[in-house]
N, C-alpha and C positions, 0 to 999 in steps of 0.2 A: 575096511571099506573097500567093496571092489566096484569097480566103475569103469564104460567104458574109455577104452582110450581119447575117444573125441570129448567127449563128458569132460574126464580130467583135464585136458588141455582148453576146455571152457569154462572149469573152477578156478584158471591159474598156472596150472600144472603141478605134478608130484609137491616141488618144496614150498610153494604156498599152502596146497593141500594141507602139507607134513604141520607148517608152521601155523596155521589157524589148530591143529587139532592138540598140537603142543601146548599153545595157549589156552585152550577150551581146559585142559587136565592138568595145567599148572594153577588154573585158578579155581579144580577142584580140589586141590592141596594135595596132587601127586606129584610123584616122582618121577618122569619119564623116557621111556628109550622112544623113538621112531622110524620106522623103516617105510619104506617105500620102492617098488618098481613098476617100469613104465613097459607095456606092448610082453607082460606075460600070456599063456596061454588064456587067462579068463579076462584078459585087458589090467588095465593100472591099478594096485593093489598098494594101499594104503595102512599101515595097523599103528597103533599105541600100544603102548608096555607101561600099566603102575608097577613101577620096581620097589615098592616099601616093601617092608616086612611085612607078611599076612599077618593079620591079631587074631590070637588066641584063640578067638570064641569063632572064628571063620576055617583057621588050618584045617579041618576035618574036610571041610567042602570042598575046600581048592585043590588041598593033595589028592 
């Protein structure tokens, strides 16, 4: 998610961002890393990570 700085700071800011999107993909049954930072060159930059194992029938696509 890229958003700008004032944006983010009216969603909550970066670790409520972080923490609603944690919960959005914990309760689609991943596994998740999350990263965030605040005032980058394109403004506050938000992302999620599923860290499961790819399955089988998808590793083609992803690697």
């Amino acid at each position: 998610m890229n958003l700008d700085d004032e944006e983010a700071v009216g969603l909550g800011g970066v670790e409520l961002i972080r923490a609603a999107m944690r919960k959005a993909a914990k309760q689609l049954g991943w596994k998740v890393t999350t990263i965030g930072w605040i005032g980058t060159r394109n403004g506050t930059m938000v992302a999620v990570q599923d860290t499961r194992e790819v399955p089988g029938e998808y590793r083609g696509v992803v690697d």
